[in-house]
VEXMARGU-275264 format. One record per atom (N, C-alpha, C, CB): x, z, y; residue in one letter. Coordinates in steps of 0.2 Angstrom, whole numbers, padded with zeros to 4 digits, always signed. Glycine has a CB too. Example, Ala and Ser with C-alpha at 12.3 -4.5 7.8 and 13.67 -1.06 7.14 Angstrom:
residues 2
+0066+0039-0028A/+0062+0039-0022A/+0066+0039-0016A/+0057+0045-0022A/+0064+0035-0011S/+0068+0036-0005S/+0064+0039+0000S/+0070+0029-0003S/
This chain:
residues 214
+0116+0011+0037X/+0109+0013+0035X/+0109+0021+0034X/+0107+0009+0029X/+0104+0025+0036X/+0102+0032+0035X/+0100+0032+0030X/+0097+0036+0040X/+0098+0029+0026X/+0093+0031+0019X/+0098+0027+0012X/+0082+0027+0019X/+0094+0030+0006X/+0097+0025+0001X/+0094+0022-0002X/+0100+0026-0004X/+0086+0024+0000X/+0082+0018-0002X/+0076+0019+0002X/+0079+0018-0010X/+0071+0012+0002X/+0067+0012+0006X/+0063+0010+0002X/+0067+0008+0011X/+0057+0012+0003X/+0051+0012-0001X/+0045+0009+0003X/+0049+0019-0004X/+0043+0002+0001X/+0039-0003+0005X/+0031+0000+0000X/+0042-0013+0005X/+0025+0003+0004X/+0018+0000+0003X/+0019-0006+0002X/+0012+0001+0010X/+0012-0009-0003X/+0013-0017-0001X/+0005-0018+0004X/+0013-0024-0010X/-0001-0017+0002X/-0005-0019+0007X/-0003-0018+0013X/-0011-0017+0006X/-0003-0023+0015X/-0005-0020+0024X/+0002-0020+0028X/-0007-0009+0025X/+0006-0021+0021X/+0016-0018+0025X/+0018-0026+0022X/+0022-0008+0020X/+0017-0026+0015X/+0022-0032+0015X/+0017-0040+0015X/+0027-0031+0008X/+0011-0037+0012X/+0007-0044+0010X/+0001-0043+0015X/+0004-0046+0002X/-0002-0045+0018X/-0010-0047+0025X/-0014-0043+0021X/-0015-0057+0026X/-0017-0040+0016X/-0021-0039+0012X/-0026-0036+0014X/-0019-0037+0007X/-0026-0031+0019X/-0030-0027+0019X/-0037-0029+0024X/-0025-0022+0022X/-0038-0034+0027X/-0044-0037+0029X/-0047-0040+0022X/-0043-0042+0035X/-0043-0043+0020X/-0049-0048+0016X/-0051-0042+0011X/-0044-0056+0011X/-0046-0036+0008X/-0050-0033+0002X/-0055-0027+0003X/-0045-0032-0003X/-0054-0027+0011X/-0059-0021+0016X/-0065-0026+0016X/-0056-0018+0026X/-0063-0033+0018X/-0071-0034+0018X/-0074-0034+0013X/-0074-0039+0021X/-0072-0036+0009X/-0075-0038+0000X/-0078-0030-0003X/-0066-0042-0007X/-0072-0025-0002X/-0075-0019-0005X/-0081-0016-0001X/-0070-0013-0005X/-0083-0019+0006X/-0087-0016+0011X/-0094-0023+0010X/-0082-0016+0020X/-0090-0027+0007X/-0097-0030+0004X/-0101-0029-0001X/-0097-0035+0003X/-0095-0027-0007X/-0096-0026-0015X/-0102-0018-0012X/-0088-0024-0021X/-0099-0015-0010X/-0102-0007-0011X/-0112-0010-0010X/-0098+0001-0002X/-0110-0012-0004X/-0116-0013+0002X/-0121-0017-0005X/-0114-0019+0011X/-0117-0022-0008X/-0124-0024-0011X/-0125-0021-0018X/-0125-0034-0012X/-0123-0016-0019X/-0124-0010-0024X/-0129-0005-0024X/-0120-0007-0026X/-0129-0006-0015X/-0136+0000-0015X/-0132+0006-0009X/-0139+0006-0027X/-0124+0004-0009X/-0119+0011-0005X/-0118+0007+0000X/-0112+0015-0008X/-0122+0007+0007X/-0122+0002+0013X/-0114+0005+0017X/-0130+0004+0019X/-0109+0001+0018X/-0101+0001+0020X/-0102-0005+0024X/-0095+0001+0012X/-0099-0002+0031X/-0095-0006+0036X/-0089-0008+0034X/-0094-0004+0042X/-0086-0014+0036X/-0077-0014+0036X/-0076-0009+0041X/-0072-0021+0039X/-0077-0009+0045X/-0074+0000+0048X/-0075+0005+0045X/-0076+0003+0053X/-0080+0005+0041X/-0081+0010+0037X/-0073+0009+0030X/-0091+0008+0033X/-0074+0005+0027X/-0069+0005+0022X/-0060+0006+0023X/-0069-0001+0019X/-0060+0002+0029X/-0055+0002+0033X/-0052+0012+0033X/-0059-0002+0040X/-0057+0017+0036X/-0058+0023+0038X/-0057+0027+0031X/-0066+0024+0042X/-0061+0025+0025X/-0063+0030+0019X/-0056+0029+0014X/-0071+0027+0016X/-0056+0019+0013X/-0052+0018+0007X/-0045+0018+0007X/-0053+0012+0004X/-0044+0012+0015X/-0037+0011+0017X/-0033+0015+0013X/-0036+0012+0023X/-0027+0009+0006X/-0021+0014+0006X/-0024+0019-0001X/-0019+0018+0015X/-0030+0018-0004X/-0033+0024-0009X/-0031+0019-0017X/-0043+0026-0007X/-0028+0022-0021X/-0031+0022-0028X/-0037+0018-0029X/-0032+0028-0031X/-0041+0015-0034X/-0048+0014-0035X/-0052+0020-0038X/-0048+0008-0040X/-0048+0025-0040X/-0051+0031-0043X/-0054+0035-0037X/-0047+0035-0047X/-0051+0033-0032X/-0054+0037-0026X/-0060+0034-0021X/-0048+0039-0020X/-0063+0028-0024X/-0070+0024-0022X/-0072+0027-0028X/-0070+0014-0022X/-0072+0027-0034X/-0077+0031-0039X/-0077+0036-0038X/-0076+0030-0045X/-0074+0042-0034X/-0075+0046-0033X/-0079+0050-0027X/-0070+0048-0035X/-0078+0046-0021X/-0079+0046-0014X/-0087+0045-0015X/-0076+0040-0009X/-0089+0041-0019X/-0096+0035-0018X/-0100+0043-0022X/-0096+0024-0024X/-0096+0044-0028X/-0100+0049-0033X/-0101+0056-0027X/-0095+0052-0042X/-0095+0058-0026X/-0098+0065-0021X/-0103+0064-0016X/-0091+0068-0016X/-0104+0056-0013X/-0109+0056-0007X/-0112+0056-0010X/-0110+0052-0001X/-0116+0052-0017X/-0124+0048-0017X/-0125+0053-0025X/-0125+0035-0019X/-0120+0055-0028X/-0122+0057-0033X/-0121+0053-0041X/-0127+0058-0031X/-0120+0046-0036X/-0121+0040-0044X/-0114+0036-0045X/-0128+0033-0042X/-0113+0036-0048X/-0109+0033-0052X/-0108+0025-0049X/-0111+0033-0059X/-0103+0023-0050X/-0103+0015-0048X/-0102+0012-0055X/-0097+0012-0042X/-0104+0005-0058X/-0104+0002-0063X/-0100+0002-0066X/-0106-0002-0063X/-0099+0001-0073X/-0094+0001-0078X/-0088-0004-0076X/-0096-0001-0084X/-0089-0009-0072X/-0086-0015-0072X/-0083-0017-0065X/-0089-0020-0074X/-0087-0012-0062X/-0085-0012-0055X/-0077-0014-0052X/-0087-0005-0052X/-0074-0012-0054X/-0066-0013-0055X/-0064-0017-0056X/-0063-0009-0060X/-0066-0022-0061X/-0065-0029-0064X/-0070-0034-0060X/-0067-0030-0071X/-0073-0033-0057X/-0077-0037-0052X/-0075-0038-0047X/-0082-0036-0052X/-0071-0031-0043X/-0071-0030-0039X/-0063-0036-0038X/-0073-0024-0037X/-0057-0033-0043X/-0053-0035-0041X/-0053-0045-0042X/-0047-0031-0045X/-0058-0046-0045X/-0060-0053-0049X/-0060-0057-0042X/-0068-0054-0053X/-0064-0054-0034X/-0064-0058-0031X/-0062-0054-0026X/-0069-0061-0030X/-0058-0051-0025X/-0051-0051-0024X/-0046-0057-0024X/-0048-0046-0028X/-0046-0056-0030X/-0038-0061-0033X/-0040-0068-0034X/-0034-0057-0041X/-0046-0071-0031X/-0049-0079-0031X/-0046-0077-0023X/-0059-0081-0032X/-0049-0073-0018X/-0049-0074-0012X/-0042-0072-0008X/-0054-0071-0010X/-0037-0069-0013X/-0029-0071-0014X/-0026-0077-0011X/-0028-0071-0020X/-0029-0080-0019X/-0026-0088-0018X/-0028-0091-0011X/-0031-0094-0025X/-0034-0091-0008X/-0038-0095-0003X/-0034-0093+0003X/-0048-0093-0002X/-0034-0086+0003X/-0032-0083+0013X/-0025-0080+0011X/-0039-0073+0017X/-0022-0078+0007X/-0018-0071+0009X/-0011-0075+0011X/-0018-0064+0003X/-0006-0070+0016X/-0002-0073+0018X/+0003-0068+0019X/-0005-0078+0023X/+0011-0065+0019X/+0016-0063+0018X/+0013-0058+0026X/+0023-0069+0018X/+0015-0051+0026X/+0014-0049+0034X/+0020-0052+0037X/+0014-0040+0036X/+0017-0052+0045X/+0021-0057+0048X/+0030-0052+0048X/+0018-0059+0057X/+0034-0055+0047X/+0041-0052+0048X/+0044-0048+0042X/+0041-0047+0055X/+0038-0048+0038X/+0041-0045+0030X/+0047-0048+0028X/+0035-0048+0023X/+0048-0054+0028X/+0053-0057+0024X/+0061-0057+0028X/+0050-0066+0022X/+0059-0056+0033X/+0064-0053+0036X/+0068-0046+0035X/+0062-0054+0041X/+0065-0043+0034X/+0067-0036+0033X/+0069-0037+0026X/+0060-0030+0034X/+0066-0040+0023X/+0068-0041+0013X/+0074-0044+0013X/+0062-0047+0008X/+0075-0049+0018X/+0083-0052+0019X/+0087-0047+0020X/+0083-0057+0023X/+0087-0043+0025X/+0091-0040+0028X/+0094-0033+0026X/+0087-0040+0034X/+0090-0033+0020X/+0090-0025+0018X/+0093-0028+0011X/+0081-0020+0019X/+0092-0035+0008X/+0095-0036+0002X/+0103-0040+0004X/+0089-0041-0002X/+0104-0042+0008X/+0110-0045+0013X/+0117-0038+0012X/+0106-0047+0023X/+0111-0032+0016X/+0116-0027+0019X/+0118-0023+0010X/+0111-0021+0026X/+0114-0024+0006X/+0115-0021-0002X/+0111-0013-0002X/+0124-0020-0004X/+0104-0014+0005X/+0101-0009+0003X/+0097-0007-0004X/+0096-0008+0008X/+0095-0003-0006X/+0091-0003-0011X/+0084-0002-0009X/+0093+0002-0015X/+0079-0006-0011X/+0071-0007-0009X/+0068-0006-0017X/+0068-0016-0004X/+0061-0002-0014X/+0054-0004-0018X/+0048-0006-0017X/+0053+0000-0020X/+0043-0009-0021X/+0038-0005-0017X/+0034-0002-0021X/+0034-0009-0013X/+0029+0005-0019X/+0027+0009-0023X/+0020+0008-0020X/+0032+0016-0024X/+0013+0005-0023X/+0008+0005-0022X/+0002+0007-0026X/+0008+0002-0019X/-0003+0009-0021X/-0011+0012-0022X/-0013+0006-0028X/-0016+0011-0013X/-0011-0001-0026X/-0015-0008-0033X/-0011-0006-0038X/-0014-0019-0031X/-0015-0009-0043X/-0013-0012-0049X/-0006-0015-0050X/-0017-0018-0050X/-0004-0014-0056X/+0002-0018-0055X/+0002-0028-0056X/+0008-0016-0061X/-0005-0029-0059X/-0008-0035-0059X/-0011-0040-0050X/-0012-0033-0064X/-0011-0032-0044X/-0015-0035-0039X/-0008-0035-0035X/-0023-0030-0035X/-0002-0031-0036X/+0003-0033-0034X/+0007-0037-0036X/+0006-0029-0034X/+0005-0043-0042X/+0012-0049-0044X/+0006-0053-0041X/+0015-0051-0054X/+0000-0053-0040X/-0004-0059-0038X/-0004-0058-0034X/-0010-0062-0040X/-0002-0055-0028X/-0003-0054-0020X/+0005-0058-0019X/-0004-0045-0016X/+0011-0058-0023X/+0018-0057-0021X/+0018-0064-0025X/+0024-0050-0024X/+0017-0067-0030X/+0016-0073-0031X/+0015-0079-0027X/+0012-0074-0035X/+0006-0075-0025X/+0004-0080-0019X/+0006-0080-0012X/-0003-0079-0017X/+0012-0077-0010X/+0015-0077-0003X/+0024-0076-0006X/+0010-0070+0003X/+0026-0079-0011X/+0032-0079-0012X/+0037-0075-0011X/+0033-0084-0010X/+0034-0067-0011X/+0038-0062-0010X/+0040-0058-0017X/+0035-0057-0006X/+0038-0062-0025X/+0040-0060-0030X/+0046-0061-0031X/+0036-0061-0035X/+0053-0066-0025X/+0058-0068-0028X/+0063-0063-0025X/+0059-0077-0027X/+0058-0057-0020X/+0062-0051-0021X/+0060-0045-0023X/+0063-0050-0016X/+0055-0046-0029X/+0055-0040-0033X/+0055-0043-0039X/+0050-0036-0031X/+0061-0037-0042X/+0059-0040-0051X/+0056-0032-0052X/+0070-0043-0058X/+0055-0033-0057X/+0051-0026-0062X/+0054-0022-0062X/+0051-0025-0069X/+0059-0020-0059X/+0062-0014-0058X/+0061-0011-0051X/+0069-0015-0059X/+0059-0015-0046X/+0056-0012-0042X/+0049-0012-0039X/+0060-0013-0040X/+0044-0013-0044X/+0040-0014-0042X/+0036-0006-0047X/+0038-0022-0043X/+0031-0002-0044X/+0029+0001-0046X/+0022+0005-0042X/+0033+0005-0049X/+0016+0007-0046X/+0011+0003-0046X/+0007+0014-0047X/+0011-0005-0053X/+0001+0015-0042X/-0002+0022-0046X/-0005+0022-0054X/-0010+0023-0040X/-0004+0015-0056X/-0006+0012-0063X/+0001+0019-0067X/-0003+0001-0064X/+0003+0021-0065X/+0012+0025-0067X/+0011+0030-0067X/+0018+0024-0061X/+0007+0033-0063X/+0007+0039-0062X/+0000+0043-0065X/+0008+0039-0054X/-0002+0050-0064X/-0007+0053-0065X/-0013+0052-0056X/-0004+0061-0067X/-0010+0053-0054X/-0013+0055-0046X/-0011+0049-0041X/-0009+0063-0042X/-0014+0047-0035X/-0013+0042-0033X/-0012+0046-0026X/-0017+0037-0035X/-0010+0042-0019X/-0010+0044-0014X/-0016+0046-0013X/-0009+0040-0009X/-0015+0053-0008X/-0010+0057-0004X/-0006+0060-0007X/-0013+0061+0000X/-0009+0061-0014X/-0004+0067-0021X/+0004+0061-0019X/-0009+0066-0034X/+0007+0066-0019X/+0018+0063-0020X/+0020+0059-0026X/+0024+0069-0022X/+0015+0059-0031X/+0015+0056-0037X/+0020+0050-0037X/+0008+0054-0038X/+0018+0047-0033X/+0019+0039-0034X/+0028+0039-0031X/+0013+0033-0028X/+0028+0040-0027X/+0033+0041-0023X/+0038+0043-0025X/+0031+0044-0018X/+0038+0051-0026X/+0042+0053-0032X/+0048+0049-0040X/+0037+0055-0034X/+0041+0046-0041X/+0041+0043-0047X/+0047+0037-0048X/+0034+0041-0049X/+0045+0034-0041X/+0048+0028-0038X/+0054+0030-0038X/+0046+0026-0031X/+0057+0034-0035X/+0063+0035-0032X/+0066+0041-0036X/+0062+0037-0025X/+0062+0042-0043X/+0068+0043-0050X/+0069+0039-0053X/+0067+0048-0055X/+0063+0035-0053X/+0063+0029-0057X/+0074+0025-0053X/+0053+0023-0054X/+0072+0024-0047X/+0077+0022-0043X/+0083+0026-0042X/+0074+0021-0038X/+0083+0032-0045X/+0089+0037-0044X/+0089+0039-0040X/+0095+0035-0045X/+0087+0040-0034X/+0086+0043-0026X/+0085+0048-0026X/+0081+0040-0021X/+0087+0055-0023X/+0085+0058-0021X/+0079+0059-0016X/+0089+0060-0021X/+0073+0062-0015X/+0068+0061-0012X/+0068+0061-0006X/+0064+0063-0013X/+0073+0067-0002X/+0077+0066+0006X/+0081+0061+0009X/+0081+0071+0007X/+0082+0057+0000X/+0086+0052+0005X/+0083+0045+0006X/+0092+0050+0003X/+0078+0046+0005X/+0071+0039+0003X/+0068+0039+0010X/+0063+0040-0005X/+0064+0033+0014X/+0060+0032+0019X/+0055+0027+0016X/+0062+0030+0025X/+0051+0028+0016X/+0044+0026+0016X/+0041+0022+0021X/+0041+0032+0018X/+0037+0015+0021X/+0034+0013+0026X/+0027+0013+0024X/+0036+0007+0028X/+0024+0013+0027X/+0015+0017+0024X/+0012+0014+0032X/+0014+0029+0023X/+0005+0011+0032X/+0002+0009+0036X/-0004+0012+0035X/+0003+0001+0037X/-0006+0016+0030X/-0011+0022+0031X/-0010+0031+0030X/-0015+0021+0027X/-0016+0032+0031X/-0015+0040+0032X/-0013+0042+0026X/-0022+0045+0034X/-0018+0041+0021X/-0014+0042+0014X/-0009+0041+0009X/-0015+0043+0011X/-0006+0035+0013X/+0000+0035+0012X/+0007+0040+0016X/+0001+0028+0013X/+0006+0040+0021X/+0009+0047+0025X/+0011+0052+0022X/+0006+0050+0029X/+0004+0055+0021X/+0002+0060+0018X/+0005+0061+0012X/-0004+0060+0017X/+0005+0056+0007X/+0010+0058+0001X/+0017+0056+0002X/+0008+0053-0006X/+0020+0054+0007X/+0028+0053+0010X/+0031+0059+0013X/+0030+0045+0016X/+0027+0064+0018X/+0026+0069+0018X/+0028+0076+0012X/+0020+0067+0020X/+0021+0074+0008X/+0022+0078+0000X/+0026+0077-0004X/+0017+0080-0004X/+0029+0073-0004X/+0036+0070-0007X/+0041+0074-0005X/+0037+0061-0005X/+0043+0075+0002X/+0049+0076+0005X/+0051+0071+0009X/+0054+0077+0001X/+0048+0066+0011X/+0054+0059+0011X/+0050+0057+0019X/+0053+0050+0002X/+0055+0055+0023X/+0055+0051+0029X/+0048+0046+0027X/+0064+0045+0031X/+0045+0046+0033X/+0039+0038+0032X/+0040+0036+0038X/+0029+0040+0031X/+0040+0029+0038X/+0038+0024+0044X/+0031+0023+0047X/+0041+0018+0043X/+0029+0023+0050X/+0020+0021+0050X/+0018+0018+0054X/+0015+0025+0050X/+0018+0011+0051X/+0018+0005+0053X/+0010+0002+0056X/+0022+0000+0047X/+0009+0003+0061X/+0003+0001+0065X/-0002-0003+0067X/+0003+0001+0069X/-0001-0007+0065X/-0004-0015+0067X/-0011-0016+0066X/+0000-0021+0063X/-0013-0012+0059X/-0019-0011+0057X/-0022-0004+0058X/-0020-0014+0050X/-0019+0002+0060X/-0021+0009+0059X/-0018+0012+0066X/-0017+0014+0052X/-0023+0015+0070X/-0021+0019+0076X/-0016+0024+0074X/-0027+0022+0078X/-0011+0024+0081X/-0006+0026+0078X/-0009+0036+0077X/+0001+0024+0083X/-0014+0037+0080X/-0016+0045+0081X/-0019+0047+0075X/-0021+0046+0087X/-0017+0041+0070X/-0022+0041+0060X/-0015+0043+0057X/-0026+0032+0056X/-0008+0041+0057X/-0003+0042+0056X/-0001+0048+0058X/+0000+0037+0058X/-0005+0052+0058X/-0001+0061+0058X/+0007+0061+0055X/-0007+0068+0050X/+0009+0064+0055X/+0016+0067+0051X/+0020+0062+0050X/+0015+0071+0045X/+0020+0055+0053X/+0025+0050+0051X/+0031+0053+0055X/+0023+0043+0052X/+0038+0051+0052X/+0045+0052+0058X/+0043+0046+0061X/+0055+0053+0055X/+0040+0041+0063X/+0042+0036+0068X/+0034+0033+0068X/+0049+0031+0066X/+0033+0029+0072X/+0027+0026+0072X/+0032+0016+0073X/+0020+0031+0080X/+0028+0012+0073X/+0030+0004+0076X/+0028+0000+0076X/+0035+0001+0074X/+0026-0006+0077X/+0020-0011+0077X/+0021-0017+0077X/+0017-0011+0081X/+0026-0019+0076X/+0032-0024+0075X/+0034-0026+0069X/+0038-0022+0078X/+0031-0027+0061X/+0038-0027+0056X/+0043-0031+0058X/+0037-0028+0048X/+0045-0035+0062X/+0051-0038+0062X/+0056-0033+0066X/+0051-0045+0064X/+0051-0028+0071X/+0058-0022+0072X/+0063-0017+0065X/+0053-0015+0076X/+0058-0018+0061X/+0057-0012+0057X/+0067-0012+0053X/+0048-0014+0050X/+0070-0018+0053X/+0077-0017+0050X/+0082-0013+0054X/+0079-0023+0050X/+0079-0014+0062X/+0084-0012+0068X/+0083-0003+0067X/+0081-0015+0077X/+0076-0002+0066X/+0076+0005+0066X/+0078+0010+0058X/+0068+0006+0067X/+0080+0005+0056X/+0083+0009+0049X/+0088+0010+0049X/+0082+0007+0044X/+0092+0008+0055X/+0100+0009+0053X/+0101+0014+0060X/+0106+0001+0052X/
Protein backbone atom coordinates (compact mmCIF):
# COMPACT_ATOMS: atom_id res chain seq x y z
CA UNK A 1 0.00 0.00 0.00
CA UNK A 2 1.39 3.69 -1.01
CA UNK A 3 -0.47 5.55 1.72
CA UNK A 4 -1.05 5.12 5.56
CA UNK A 5 -4.28 6.11 5.43
CA UNK A 6 -7.21 6.43 3.43
CA UNK A 7 -9.73 8.77 3.88
CA UNK A 8 -13.36 7.64 2.54
CA UNK A 9 -16.20 10.75 1.74
CA UNK A 10 -19.25 8.91 2.75
CA UNK A 11 -22.07 10.37 0.44
CA UNK A 12 -21.72 9.23 -2.81
CA UNK A 13 -18.47 6.99 -1.94
CA UNK A 14 -19.50 4.68 0.60
CA UNK A 15 -23.47 4.91 1.14
CA UNK A 16 -26.06 5.69 -2.39
CA UNK A 17 -27.02 8.92 -0.75
CA UNK A 18 -26.59 11.34 -2.97
CA UNK A 19 -29.76 11.04 -5.22
CA UNK A 20 -32.26 10.64 -2.59
CA UNK A 21 -30.83 13.78 -0.51
CA UNK A 22 -30.31 16.00 -4.02
CA UNK A 23 -33.79 15.42 -4.76
CA UNK A 24 -35.35 16.18 -1.32
CA UNK A 25 -32.98 19.37 -0.96
CA UNK A 26 -34.14 20.32 -4.68
CA UNK A 27 -37.52 19.82 -3.39
CA UNK A 28 -37.23 21.46 0.03
CA UNK A 29 -35.73 24.71 -1.50
CA UNK A 30 -38.23 24.78 -4.49
CA UNK A 31 -41.27 24.75 -2.14
CA UNK A 32 -39.70 27.69 -0.04
CA UNK A 33 -40.01 30.10 -2.69
CA UNK A 34 -35.88 29.07 -4.16
CA UNK A 35 -36.97 27.09 -7.47
CA UNK A 36 -33.85 24.15 -7.56
CA UNK A 37 -33.52 21.35 -10.13
CA UNK A 38 -31.66 18.02 -9.04
CA UNK A 39 -29.29 19.11 -11.52
CA UNK A 40 -29.34 22.14 -10.05
CA UNK A 41 -28.33 20.67 -6.44
CA UNK A 42 -26.41 18.09 -7.71
CA UNK A 43 -24.08 21.30 -9.52
CA UNK A 44 -24.31 23.83 -6.41
CA UNK A 45 -24.45 21.50 -3.06
CA UNK A 46 -22.90 18.12 -3.97
CA UNK A 47 -20.22 17.23 -1.18
CA UNK A 48 -21.12 20.92 0.78
CA UNK A 49 -21.50 21.49 4.54
CA UNK A 50 -25.21 22.68 5.22
CA UNK A 51 -23.78 26.12 5.96
CA UNK A 52 -23.04 26.51 2.36
CA UNK A 53 -27.05 26.15 1.37
CA UNK A 54 -27.52 28.93 3.92
CA UNK A 55 -25.13 30.74 2.50
CA UNK A 56 -25.44 30.17 -1.46
CA UNK A 57 -29.43 30.75 -1.18
CA UNK A 58 -28.56 34.21 1.10
CA UNK A 59 -25.89 35.61 -1.67
CA UNK A 60 -28.54 34.81 -4.63
CA UNK A 61 -32.11 35.93 -3.18
CA UNK A 62 -30.92 37.88 -0.32
CA UNK A 63 -33.16 35.93 2.25
CA UNK A 64 -32.41 33.76 4.72
CA UNK A 65 -33.72 30.28 4.87
CA UNK A 66 -35.82 29.31 8.00
CA UNK A 67 -34.78 28.64 11.35
CA UNK A 68 -35.42 24.95 11.13
CA UNK A 69 -34.59 24.37 7.81
CA UNK A 70 -31.76 22.06 8.97
CA UNK A 71 -33.92 19.92 11.11
CA UNK A 72 -36.55 19.44 8.59
CA UNK A 73 -34.55 19.10 6.11
CA UNK A 74 -32.42 16.28 7.69
CA UNK A 75 -35.91 14.80 9.25
CA UNK A 76 -36.80 13.69 5.78
CA UNK A 77 -33.70 12.73 4.88
CA UNK A 78 -33.27 10.29 7.52
CA UNK A 79 -37.17 8.76 7.16
CA UNK A 80 -36.16 8.31 3.49
CA UNK A 81 -32.83 6.55 4.72
CA UNK A 82 -34.75 3.88 6.30
CA UNK A 83 -37.06 3.45 2.91
CA UNK A 84 -34.27 3.65 -0.15
CA UNK A 85 -30.69 3.96 0.98
CA UNK A 86 -28.36 1.22 0.18
CA UNK A 87 -24.34 0.53 0.66
CA UNK A 88 -22.47 2.00 -2.81
CA UNK A 89 -22.03 -0.84 -4.92
CA UNK A 90 -18.39 -2.49 -4.05
CA UNK A 91 -18.00 -0.32 -0.80
CA UNK A 92 -17.87 -3.27 1.36
CA UNK A 93 -15.42 -4.69 -0.53
CA UNK A 94 -12.76 -2.17 -0.28
CA UNK A 95 -13.66 -2.08 3.67
CA UNK A 96 -12.68 -5.66 3.74
CA UNK A 97 -9.82 -5.50 1.93
CA UNK A 98 -8.13 -2.59 3.37
CA UNK A 99 -9.21 -3.91 6.96
CA UNK A 100 -7.75 -7.63 6.10
CA UNK A 101 -4.49 -5.96 4.65
CA UNK A 102 -4.25 -3.74 8.30
CA UNK A 103 -4.71 -0.49 6.29
CA UNK A 104 -5.71 2.36 8.35
CA UNK A 105 -9.29 3.99 6.93
CA UNK A 106 -11.66 6.94 7.77
CA UNK A 107 -14.24 8.64 6.86
CA UNK A 108 -14.23 12.32 7.03
CA UNK A 109 -17.53 14.07 5.80
CA UNK A 110 -19.57 17.27 4.69
CA UNK A 111 -23.03 15.46 7.11
CA UNK A 112 -23.62 15.46 10.44
CA UNK A 113 -22.14 13.05 12.68
CA UNK A 114 -25.85 11.94 13.30
CA UNK A 115 -26.57 11.71 9.09
CA UNK A 116 -23.40 9.58 9.14
CA UNK A 117 -24.34 6.77 11.95
CA UNK A 118 -28.05 6.72 10.37
CA UNK A 119 -26.80 6.25 6.72
CA UNK A 120 -24.03 3.39 8.19
CA UNK A 121 -26.63 1.82 10.47
CA UNK A 122 -29.02 1.55 7.62
CA UNK A 123 -26.80 -0.22 5.17
CA UNK A 124 -24.61 -2.08 7.82
CA UNK A 125 -21.31 -0.24 7.24
CA UNK A 126 -21.19 0.97 11.01
CA UNK A 127 -19.55 -2.63 11.91
CA UNK A 128 -16.57 -0.85 10.11
CA UNK A 129 -16.48 2.18 11.73
CA UNK A 130 -16.19 2.71 15.41
CA UNK A 131 -15.76 6.51 16.77
CA UNK A 132 -12.57 6.67 16.19
CA UNK A 133 -12.87 6.81 12.78
CA UNK A 134 -15.69 8.50 11.98
CA UNK A 135 -15.42 12.41 11.69
CA UNK A 136 -17.81 14.73 10.68
CA UNK A 137 -17.44 19.06 9.36
CA UNK A 138 -19.53 19.06 12.74
CA UNK A 139 -15.37 19.01 14.01
CA UNK A 140 -14.25 21.46 12.42
CA UNK A 141 -14.59 25.46 11.79
CA UNK A 142 -14.89 25.38 7.77
CA UNK A 143 -16.22 22.77 5.81
CA UNK A 144 -15.19 21.59 2.15
CA UNK A 145 -13.32 22.99 -0.04
CA UNK A 146 -11.48 24.68 3.15
CA UNK A 147 -8.66 21.46 4.33
CA UNK A 148 -10.28 21.69 7.51
CA UNK A 149 -11.76 18.41 7.67
CA UNK A 150 -9.29 16.52 6.20
CA UNK A 151 -6.53 17.68 8.10
CA UNK A 152 -8.15 17.22 11.28
CA UNK A 153 -8.86 13.55 10.29
CA UNK A 154 -5.50 12.59 9.70
CA UNK A 155 -4.12 14.23 13.09
CA UNK A 156 -6.78 13.05 14.65
CA UNK A 157 -5.33 9.57 12.92
CA UNK A 158 -1.66 10.37 13.39
CA UNK A 159 -1.01 10.58 9.49
CA UNK A 160 0.93 12.86 8.09
CA UNK A 161 -1.16 14.67 5.36
CA UNK A 162 1.25 13.44 2.31
CA UNK A 163 0.72 10.27 3.38
CA UNK A 164 -3.18 10.15 3.34
CA UNK A 165 -5.47 9.63 -0.01
CA UNK A 166 -8.61 10.82 -0.27
CA UNK A 167 -11.70 9.40 -2.18
CA UNK A 168 -14.04 12.33 -2.94
CA UNK A 169 -16.78 11.95 -5.65
CA UNK A 170 -17.15 15.89 -5.67
CA UNK A 171 -15.49 19.07 -6.70
CA UNK A 172 -15.33 20.21 -3.21
CA UNK A 173 -14.24 17.49 -1.87
CA UNK A 174 -11.06 17.50 -4.27
CA UNK A 175 -10.66 20.80 -3.72
CA UNK A 176 -10.06 20.41 0.03
CA UNK A 177 -7.74 16.96 -0.57
CA UNK A 178 -5.85 19.22 -2.83
CA UNK A 179 -5.56 22.11 0.09
CA UNK A 180 -4.73 19.63 2.50
CA UNK A 181 -1.68 18.26 0.70
CA UNK A 182 -3.01 14.74 0.29
CA UNK A 183 -3.50 12.39 -2.87
CA UNK A 184 -7.51 12.31 -3.90
CA UNK A 185 -9.14 9.61 -5.80
CA UNK A 186 -12.24 10.90 -7.63
CA UNK A 187 -14.56 8.50 -7.91
CA UNK A 188 -17.17 9.11 -10.93
CA UNK A 189 -20.14 7.42 -11.10
CA UNK A 190 -22.20 10.34 -10.15
CA UNK A 191 -19.77 13.54 -11.19
CA UNK A 192 -18.24 14.07 -14.69
CA UNK A 193 -14.98 13.29 -14.62
CA UNK A 194 -14.04 17.03 -16.16
CA UNK A 195 -15.75 18.36 -12.45
CA UNK A 196 -12.93 16.46 -10.64
CA UNK A 197 -10.15 19.14 -11.52
CA UNK A 198 -6.88 18.33 -9.62
CA UNK A 199 -7.73 14.73 -8.60
CA UNK A 200 -4.22 12.22 -8.94
CA UNK A 201 -6.56 9.61 -10.48
CA UNK A 202 -10.13 9.64 -11.72
CA UNK A 203 -12.29 5.66 -11.63
CA UNK A 204 -15.76 4.54 -11.88
CA UNK A 205 -15.68 1.25 -10.49
CA UNK A 206 -15.52 1.36 -6.43
CA UNK A 207 -14.78 -2.21 -6.52
CA UNK A 208 -11.55 -1.21 -8.70
CA UNK A 209 -10.72 1.20 -6.10
CA UNK A 210 -8.52 -1.56 -3.72
CA UNK A 211 -6.33 -2.61 -6.81
CA UNK A 212 -5.50 1.07 -7.34
CA UNK A 213 -4.20 1.71 -4.00
CA UNK A 214 -1.48 -0.55 -3.89
Amino acid sequence: MRYDLVIFDNDGVLVDSEPISNRLLAGYLTELGHPTSYEDSIRDYMGSAMHRIHDLVRERTGQRLPERFDDVFHGRVFAAFERELEPVAGAVGVLEKLAADGVPYCVASSGSHERIRVGHRKTGLDRWFDEGRIFSSQDVGRGKPAPDLFLYAAGRMGVAPERCVVIEDSPLGVQAAVAAGMDVYGFTAMTPAERLVGATQLFSDMGELADLLV
